[in-house]
Biotite code that builds the C-alpha atoms (Angstrom):
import biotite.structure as struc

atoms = struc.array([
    struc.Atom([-116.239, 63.691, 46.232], chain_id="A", res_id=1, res_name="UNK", atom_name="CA", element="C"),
    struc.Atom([-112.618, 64.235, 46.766], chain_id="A", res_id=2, res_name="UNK", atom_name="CA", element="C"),
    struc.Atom([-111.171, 61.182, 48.882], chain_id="A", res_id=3, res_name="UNK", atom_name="CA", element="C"),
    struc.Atom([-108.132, 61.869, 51.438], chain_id="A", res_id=4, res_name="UNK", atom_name="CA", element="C"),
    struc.Atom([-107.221, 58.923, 52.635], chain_id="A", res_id=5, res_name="UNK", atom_name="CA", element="C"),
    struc.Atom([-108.742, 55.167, 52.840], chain_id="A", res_id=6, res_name="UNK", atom_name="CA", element="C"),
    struc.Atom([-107.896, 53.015, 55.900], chain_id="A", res_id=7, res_name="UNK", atom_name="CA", element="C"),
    struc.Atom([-109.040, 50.334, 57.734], chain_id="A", res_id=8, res_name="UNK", atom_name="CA", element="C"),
    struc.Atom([-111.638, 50.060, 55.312], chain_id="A", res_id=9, res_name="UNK", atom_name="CA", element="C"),
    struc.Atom([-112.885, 54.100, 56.021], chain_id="A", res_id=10, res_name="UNK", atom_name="CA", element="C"),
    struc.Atom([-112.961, 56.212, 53.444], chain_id="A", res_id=11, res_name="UNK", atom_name="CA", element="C"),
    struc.Atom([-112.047, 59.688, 54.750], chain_id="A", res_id=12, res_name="UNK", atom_name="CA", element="C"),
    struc.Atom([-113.757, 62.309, 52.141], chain_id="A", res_id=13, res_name="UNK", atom_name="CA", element="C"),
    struc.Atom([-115.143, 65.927, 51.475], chain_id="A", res_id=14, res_name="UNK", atom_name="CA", element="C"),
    struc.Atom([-118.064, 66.518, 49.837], chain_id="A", res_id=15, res_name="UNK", atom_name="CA", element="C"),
    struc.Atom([-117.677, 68.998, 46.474], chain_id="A", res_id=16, res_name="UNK", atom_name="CA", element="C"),
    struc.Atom([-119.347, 71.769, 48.197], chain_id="A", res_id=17, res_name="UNK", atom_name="CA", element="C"),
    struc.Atom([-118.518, 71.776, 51.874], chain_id="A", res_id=18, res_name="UNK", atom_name="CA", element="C"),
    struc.Atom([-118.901, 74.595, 54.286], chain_id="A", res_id=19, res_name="UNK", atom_name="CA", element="C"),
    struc.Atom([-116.962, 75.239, 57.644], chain_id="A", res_id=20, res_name="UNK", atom_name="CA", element="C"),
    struc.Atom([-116.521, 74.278, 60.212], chain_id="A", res_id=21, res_name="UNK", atom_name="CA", element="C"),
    struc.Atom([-113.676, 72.367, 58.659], chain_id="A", res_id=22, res_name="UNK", atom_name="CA", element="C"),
    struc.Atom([-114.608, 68.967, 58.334], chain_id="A", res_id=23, res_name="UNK", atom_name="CA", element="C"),
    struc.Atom([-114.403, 65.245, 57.029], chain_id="A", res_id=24, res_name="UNK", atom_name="CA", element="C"),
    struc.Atom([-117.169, 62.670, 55.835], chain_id="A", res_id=25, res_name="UNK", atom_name="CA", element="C"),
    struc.Atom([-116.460, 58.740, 56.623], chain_id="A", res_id=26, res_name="UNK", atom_name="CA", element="C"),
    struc.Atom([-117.868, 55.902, 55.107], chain_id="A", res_id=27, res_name="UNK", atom_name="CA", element="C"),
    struc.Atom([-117.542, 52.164, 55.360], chain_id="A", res_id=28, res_name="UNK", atom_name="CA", element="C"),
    struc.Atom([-119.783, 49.976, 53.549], chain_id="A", res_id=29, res_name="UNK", atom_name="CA", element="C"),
    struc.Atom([-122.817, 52.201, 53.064], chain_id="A", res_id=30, res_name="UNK", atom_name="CA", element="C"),
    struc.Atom([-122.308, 53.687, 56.603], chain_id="A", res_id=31, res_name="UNK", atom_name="CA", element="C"),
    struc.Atom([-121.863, 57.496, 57.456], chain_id="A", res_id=32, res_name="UNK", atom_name="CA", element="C"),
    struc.Atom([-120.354, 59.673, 59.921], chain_id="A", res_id=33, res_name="UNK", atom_name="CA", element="C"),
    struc.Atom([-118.764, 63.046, 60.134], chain_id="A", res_id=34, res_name="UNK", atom_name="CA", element="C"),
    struc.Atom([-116.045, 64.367, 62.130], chain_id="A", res_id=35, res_name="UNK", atom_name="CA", element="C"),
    struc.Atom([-115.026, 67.931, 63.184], chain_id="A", res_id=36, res_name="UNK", atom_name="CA", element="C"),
    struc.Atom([-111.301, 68.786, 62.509], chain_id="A", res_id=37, res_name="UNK", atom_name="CA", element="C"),
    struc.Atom([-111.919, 72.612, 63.932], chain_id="A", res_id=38, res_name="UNK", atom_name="CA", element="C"),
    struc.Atom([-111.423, 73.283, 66.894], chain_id="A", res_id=39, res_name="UNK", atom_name="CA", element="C"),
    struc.Atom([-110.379, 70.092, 67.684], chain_id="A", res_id=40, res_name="UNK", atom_name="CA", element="C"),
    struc.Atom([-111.547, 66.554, 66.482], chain_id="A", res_id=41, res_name="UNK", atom_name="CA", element="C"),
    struc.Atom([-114.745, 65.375, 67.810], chain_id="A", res_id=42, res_name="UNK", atom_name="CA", element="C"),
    struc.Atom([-117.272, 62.996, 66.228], chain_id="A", res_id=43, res_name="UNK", atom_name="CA", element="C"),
    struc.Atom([-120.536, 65.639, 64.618], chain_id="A", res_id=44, res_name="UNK", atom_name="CA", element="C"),
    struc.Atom([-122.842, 62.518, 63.689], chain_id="A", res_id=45, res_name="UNK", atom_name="CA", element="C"),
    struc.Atom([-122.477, 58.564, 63.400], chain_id="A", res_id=46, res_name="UNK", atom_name="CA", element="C"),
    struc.Atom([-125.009, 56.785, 61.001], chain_id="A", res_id=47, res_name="UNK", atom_name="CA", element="C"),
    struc.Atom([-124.119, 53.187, 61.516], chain_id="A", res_id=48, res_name="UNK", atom_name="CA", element="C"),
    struc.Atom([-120.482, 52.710, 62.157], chain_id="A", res_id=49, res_name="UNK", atom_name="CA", element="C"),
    struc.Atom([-119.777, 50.459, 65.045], chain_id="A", res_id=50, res_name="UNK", atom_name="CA", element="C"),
    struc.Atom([-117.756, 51.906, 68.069], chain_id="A", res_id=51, res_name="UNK", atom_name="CA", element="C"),
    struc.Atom([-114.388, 50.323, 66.954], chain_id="A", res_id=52, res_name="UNK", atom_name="CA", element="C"),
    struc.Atom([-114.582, 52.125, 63.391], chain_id="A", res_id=53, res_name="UNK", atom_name="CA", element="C"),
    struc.Atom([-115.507, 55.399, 65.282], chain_id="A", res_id=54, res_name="UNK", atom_name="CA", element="C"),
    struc.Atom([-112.666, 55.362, 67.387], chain_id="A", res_id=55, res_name="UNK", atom_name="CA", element="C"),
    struc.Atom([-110.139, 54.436, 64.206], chain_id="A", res_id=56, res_name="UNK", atom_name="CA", element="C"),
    struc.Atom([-111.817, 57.055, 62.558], chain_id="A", res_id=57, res_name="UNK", atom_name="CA", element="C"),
    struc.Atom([-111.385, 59.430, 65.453], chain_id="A", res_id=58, res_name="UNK", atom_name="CA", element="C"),
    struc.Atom([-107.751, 58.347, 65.766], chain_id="A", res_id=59, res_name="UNK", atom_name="CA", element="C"),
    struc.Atom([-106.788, 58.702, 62.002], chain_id="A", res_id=60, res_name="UNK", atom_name="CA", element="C"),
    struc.Atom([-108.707, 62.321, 61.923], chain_id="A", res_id=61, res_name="UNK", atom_name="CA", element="C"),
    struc.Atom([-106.417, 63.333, 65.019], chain_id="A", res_id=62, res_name="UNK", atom_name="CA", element="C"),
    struc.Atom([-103.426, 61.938, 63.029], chain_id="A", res_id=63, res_name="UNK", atom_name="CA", element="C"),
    struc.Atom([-104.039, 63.138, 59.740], chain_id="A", res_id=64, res_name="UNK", atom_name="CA", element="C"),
    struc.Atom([-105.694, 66.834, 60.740], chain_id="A", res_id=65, res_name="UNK", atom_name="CA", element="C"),
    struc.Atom([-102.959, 68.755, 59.914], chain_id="A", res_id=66, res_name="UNK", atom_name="CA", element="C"),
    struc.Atom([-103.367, 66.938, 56.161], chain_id="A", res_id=67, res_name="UNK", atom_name="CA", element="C"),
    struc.Atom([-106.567, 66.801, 56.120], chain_id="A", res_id=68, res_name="UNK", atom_name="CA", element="C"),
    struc.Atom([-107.519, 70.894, 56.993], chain_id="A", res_id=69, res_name="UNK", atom_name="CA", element="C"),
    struc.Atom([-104.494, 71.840, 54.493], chain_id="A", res_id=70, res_name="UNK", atom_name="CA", element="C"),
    struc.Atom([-106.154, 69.579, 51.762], chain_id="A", res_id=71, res_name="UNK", atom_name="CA", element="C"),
    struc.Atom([-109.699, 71.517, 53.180], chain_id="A", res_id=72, res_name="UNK", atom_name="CA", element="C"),
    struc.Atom([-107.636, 75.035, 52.199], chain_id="A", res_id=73, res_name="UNK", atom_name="CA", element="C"),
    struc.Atom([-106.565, 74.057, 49.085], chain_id="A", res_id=74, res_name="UNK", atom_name="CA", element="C"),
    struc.Atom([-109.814, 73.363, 47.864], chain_id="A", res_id=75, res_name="UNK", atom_name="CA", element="C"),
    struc.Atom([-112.335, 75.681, 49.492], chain_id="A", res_id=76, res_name="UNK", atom_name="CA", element="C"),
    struc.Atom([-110.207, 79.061, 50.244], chain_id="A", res_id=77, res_name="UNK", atom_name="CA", element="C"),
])
């Protein structure tokens, strides 16, 4: 599971053998959630992760989603 970025105590990941839409995985402590990059950043599922980690998540995906769907390119295209 290739990690992108860690912050705030999120791990921002892919999974070795993703499929679109494009994507990222976030855990923190055991807890899940996934976030949409395509067409725009929105929150796909939340298994655990309290409001204030799903908004720094949200925040850091809309930062980093240029990064992040380049990084998606260069290992699923």
């Amino acid at each position: 599971m290739p990690t992108l970025l860690t912050l705030f105590g999120l791990r921002f990941f892919f999974y070795l053998d993703e499929h679109s839409p494009i994507h990222v995985h976030v855990d923190c402590n055991g807890k899940k959630a996934k976030i949409a990059l395509e067409p725009s950043v929105s929150l796909v599922y939340n298994h655990g992760l309290k409001e204030q980690e799903i908004k720094k998540a949200i925040d850091t995906c809309a930062i980093y989603r240029e990064d992040f769907i380049e990084e998606w390119h260069k290992r699923f295209d």
